[in-house]
C-alpha positions in Angstrom: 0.0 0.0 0.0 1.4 3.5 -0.9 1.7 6.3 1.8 -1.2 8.2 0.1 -3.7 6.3 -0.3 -6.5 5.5 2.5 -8.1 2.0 3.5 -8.2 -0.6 5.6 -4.8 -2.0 6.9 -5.3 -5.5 9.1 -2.6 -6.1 11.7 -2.9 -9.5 12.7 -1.1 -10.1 16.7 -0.9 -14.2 16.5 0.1 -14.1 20.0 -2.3 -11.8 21.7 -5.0 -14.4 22.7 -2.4 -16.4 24.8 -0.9 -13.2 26.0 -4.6 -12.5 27.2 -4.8 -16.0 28.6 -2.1 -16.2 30.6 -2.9 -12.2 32.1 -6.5 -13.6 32.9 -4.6 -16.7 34.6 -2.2 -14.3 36.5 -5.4 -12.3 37.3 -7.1 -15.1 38.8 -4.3 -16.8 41.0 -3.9 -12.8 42.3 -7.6 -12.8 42.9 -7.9 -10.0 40.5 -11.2 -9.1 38.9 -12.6 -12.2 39.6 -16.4 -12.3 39.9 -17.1 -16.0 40.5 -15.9 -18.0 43.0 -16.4 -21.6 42.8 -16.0 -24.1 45.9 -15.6 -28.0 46.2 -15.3 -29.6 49.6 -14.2 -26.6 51.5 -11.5 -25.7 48.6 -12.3 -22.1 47.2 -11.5 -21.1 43.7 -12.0 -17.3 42.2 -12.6 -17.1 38.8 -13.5 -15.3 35.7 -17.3 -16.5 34.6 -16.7 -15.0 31.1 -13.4 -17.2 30.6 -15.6 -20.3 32.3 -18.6 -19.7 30.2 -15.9 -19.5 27.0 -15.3 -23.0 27.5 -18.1 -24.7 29.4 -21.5 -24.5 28.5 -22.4 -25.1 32.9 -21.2 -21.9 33.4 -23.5 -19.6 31.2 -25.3 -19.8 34.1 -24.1 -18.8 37.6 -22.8 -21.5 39.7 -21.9 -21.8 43.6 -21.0 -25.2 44.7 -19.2 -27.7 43.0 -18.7 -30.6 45.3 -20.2 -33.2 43.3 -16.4 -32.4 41.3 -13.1 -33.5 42.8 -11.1 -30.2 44.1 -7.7 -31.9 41.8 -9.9 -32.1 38.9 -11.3 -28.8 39.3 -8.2 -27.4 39.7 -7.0 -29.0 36.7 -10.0 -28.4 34.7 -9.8 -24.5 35.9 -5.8 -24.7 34.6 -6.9 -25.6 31.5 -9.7 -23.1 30.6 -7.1 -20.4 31.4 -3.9 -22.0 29.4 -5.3 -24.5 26.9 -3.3 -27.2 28.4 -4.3 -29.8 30.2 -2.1 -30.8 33.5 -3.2 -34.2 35.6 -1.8 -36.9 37.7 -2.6 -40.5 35.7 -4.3 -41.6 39.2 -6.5 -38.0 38.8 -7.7 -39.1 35.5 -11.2 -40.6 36.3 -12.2 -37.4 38.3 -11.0 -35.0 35.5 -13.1 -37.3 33.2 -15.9 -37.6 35.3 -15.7 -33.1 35.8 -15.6 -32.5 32.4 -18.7 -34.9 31.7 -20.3 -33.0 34.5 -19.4 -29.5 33.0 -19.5 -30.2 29.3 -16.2 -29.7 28.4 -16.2 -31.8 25.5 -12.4 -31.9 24.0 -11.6 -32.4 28.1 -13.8 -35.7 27.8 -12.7 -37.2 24.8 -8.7 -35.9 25.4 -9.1 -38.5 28.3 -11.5 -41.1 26.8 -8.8 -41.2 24.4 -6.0 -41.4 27.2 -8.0 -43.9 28.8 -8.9 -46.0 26.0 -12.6 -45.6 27.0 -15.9 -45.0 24.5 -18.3 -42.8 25.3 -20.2 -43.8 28.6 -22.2 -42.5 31.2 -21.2 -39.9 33.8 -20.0 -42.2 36.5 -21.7 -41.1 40.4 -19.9 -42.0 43.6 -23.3 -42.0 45.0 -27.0 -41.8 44.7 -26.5 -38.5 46.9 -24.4 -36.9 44.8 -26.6 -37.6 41.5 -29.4 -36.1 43.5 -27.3 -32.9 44.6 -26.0 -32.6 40.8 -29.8 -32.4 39.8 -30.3 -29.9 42.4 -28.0 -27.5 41.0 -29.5 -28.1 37.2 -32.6 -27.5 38.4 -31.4 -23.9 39.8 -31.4 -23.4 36.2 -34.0 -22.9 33.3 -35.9 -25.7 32.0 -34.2 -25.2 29.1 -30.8 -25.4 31.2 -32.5 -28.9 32.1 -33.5 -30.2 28.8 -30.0 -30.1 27.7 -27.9 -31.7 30.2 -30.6 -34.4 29.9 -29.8 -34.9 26.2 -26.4 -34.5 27.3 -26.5 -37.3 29.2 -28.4 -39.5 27.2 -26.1 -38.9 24.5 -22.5 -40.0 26.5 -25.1 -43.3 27.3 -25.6 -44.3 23.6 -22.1 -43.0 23.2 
């Protein structure tokens, strides 16, 4: 393009979203900004809803509790919505899995269906409790909330 003439120019910045990424993650293990905070058996996490909603369709609604997921797994799962990267101990695996299913993180559940040399199954409960506690907090939602995680599951069942 000459110096006189006028248009459009496009700068791309191919590094900017993970420079973003890892500023929100720094944000969030400062406790800056954060406007969720999500707890698992005692553990607290703050958080970013709009990075959580970006890769979970759970949180496009606003969630409180979370004990019905493993605080490792959470922590892992968290780690990865804020780096792209998955971390995990091999003995962790299940409860990642089992979060993920939970939260709809798809590429989280097949990443370790595919580790695990599983197909897909259904979400796996440690108890009857906890199932009824899960449907609890769905049913904070809409029905339309509900609807969806029902097909959710049906679907990981016929797999």
């Amino acid at each position: 393009m000459s110096p006189g003439e006028d248009g459009l120019i496009g700068i791309p910045f191919p590094e900017h979203s993970s420079e973003i990424l890892f500023c929100l993650n720094a944000q969030r293990r400062a406790g800056l900004l954060c406007d969720l905070t999500l707890t698992s058996r005692g553990a607290c996490y703050p958080t970013h809803r709009s990075v959580m909603a970006a890769v979970s369709l759970y949180f496009r609604g606003l969630v409180y509790q979370l004990d019905w997921v493993a605080p490792d797994a959470l922590d892992a799962l968290l780690e990865f919505a804020y780096t792209a990267t998955l971390t995990i101990r091999s003995s962790g695996m299940r409860d990642v899995l089992r979060g993920a299913q939970l939260l709809g993180i798809q590429c989280v559940v097949d990443a370790c269906r595919d580790i695990l040399g599983e197909t897909a199954g259904e979400v796996e409960w440690e108890t009857g409790e906890e199932r009824v506690q899960v449907e609890r907090e769905i049913k904070k939602g809409s029905r339309r909330k509900i609807d969806r995680r029902r097909r959710e599951y049906s679907s990981q069942r016929r797999g």
